[in-house]
N, CA, C and O of each residue as an XYZ file, in Angstrom:
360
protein
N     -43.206    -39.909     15.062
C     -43.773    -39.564     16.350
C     -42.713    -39.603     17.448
O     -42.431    -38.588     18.084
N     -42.196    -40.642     17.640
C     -40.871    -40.666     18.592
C     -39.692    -39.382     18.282
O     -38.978    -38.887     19.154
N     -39.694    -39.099     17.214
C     -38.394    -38.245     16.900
C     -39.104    -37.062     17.394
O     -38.160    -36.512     17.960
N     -39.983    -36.381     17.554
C     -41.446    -35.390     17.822
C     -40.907    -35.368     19.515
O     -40.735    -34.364     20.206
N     -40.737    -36.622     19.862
C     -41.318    -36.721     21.561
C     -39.843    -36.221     22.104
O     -39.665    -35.472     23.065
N     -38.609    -36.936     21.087
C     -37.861    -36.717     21.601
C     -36.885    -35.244     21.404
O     -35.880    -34.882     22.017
N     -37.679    -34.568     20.241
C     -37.146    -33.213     20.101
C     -37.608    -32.290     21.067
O     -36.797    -31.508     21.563
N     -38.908    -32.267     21.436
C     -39.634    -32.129     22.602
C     -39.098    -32.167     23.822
O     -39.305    -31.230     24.593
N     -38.311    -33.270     24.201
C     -38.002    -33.460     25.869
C     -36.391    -32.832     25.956
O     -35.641    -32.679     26.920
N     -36.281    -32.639     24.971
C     -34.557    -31.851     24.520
C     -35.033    -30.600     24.528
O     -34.345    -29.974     25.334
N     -35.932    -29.835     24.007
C     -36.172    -28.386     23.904
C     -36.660    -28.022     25.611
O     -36.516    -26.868     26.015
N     -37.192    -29.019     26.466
C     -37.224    -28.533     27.965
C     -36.423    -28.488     28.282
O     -36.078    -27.340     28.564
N     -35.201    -29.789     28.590
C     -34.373    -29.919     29.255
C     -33.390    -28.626     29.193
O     -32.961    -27.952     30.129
N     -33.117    -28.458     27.462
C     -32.492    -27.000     27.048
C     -33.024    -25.982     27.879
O     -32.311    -25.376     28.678
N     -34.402    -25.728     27.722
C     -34.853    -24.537     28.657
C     -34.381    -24.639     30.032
O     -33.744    -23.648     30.390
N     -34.491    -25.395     30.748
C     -34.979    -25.703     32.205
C     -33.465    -25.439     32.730
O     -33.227    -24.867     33.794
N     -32.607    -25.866     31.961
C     -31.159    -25.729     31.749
C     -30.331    -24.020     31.944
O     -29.525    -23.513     32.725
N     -30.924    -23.695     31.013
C     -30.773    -22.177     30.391
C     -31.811    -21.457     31.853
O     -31.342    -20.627     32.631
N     -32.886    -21.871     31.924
C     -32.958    -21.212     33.353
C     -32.922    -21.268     34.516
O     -33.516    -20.468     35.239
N     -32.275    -22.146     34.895
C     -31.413    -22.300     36.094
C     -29.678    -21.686     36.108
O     -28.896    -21.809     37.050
N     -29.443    -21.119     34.976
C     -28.153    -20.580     34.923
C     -29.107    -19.280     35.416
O     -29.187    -18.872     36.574
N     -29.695    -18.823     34.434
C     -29.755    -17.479     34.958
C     -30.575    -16.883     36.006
O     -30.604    -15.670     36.213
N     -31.341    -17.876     36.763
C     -31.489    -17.720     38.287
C     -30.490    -17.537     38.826
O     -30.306    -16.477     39.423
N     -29.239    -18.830     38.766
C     -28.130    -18.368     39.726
C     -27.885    -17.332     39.672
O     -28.121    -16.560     40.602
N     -27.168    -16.876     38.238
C     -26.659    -15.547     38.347
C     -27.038    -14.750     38.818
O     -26.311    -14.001     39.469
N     -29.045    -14.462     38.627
C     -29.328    -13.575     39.255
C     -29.550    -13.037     40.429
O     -29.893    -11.902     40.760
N     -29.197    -14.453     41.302
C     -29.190    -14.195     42.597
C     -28.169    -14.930     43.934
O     -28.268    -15.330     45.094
N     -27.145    -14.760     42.797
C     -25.709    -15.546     43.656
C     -24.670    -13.933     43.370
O     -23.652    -14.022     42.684
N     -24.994    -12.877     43.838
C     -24.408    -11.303     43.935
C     -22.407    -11.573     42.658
O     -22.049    -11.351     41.501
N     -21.865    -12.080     43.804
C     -20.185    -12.175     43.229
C     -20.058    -13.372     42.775
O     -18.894    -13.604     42.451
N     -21.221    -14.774     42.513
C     -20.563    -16.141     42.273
C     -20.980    -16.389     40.481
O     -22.077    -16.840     40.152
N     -20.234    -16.124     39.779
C     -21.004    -16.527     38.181
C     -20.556    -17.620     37.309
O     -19.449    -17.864     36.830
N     -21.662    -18.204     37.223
C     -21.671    -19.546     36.326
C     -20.448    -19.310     35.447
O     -19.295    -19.715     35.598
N     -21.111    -18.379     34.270
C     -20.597    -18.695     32.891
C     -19.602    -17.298     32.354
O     -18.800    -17.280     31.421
N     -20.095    -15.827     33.596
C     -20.020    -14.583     32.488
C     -18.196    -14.369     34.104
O     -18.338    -13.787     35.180
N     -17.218    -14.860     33.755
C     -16.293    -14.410     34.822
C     -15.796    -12.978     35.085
O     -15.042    -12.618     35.989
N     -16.387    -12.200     34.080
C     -16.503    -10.605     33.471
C     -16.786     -9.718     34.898
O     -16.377     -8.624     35.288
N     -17.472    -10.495     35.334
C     -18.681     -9.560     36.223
C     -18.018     -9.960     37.734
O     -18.868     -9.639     38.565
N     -17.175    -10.370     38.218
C     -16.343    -11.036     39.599
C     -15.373     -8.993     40.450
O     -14.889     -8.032     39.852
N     -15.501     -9.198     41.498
C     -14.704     -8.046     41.660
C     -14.473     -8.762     43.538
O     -15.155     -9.498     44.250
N     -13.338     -8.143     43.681
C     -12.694     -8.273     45.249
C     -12.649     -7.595     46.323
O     -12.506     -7.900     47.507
N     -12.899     -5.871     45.329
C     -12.903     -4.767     46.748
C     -14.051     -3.999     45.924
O     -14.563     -4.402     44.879
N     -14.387     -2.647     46.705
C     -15.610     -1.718     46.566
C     -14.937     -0.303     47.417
O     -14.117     -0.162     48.325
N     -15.624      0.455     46.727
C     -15.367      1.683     47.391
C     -16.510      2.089     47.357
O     -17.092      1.740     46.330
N     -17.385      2.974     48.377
C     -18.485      3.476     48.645
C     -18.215      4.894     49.033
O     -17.139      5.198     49.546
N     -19.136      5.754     48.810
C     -19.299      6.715     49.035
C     -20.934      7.110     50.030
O     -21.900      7.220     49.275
N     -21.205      7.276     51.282
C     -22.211      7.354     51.744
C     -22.631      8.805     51.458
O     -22.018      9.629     50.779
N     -23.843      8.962     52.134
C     -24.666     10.393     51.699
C     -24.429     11.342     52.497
O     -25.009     12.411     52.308
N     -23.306     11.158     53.842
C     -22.877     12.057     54.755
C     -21.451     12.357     54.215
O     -20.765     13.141     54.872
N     -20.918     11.788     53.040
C     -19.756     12.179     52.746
C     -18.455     10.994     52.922
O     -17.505     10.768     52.173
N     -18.875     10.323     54.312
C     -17.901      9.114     54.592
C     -17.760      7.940     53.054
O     -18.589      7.675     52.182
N     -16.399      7.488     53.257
C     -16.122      7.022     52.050
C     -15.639      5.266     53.088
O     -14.979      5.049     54.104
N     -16.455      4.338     52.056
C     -15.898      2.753     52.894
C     -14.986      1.704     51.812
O     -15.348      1.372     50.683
N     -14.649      1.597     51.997
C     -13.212      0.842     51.216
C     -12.993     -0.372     51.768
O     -12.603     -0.336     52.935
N     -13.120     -1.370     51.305
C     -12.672     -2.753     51.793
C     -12.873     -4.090     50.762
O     -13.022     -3.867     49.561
N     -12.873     -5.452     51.258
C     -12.939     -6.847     50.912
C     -14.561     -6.678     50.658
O     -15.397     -6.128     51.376
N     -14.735     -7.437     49.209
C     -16.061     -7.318     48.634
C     -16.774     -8.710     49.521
O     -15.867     -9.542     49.503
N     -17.446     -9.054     49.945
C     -17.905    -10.233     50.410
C     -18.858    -10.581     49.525
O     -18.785    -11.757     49.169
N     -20.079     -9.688     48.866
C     -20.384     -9.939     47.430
C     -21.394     -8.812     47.188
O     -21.663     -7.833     47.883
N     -21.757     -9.120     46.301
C     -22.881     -7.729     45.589
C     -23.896     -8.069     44.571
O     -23.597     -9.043     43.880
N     -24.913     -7.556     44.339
C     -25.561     -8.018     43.771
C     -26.765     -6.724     42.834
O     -27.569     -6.056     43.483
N     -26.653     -6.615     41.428
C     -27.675     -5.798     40.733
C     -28.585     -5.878     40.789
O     -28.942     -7.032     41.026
N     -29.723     -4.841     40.641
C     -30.491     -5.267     40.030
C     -31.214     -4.898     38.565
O     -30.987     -3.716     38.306
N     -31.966     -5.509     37.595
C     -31.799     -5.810     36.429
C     -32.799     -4.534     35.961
O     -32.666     -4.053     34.836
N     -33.463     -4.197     36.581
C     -35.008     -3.292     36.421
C     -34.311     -1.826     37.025
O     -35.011     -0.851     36.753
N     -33.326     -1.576     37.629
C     -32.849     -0.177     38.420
C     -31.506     -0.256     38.312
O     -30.822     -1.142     37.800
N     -30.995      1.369     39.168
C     -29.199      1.208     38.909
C     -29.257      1.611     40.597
O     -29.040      2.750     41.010
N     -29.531      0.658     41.306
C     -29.139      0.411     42.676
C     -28.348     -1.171     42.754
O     -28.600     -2.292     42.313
N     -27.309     -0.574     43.541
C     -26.560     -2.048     43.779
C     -26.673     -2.412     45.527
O     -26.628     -1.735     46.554
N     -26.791     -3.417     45.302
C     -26.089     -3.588     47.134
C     -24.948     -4.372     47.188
O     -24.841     -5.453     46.608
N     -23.883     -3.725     48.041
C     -22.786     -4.283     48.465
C     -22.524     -5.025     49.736
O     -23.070     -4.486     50.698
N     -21.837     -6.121     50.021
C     -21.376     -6.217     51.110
C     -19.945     -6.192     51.666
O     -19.146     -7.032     51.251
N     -19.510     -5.140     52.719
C     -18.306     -4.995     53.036
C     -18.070     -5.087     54.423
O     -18.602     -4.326     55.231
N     -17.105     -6.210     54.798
C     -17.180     -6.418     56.405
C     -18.316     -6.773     57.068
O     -18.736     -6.631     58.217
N     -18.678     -7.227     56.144
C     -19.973     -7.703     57.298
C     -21.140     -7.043     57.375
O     -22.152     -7.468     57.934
N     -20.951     -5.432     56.516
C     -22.472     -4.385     56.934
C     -22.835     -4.423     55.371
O     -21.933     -4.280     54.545
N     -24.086     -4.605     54.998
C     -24.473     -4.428     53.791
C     -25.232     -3.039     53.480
O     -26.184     -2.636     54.149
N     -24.612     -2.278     52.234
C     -25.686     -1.240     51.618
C     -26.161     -1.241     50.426
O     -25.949     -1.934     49.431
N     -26.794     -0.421     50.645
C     -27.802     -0.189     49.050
C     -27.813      0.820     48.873
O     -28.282      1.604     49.698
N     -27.132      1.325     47.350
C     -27.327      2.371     46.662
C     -26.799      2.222     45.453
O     -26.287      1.255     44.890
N     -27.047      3.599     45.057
C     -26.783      4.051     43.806
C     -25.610      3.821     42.794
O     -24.549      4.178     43.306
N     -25.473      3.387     41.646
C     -24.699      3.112     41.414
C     -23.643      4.260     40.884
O     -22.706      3.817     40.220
N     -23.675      5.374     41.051
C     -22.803      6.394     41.136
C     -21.883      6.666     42.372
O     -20.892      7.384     42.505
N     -22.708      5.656     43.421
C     -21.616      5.895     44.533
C     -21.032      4.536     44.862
O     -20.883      4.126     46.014
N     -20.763      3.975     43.937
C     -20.065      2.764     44.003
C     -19.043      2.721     43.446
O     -19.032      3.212     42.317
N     -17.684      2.091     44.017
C     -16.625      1.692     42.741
C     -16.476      0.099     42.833
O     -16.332     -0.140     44.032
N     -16.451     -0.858     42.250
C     -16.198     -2.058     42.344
C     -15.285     -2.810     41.978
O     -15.714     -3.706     41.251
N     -14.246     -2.848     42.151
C     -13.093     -3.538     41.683
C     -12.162     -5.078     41.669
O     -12.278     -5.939     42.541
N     -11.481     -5.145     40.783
C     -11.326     -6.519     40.706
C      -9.483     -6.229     40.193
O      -9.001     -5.812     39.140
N      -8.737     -6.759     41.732
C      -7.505     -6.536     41.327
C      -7.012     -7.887     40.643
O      -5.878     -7.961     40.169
């Protein structure tokens, strides 16, 4: 019974564990726990009038259900498509 209780309070902690990583990730844009894959420094944008924005990534963030990203650069944040994004990591 004890070995029961205590396989038990190990299989939450595991969970509870495992999902609090992937909350962060999913909502800390440029900061990642575990995957360092996914980190970038600059962005290039392309807006829908043609203007192109280039700068210091401040951060960004996917989302998991669509292929819209939002970026932040200088301070102004957008949202779009991920065809008009470049994201880079020098």
């Amino acid at each position: 019974m004890k070995k029961k209780v205590i396989a038990i309070v190990a299989a939450i902690l595991i969970l509870l564990l495992v999902g609090g990583i992937i909350y962060w990730e999913t909502h800390h844009g440029n900061r990642r726990l575990i995957d360092t894959k996914y980190r970038f420094n600059r962005a290039i944008l392309q807006l829908p009038n043609g203007e192109v924005i280039e700068g210091k990534l401040s951060s960004w963030l996917d989302y998991s259900d669509s292929d819209v990203v939002q970026v932040t650069i200088g301070g102004k944040t957008y949202l779009t498509h991920y065809s008009n994004v470049c994201l880079i990591d020098d």
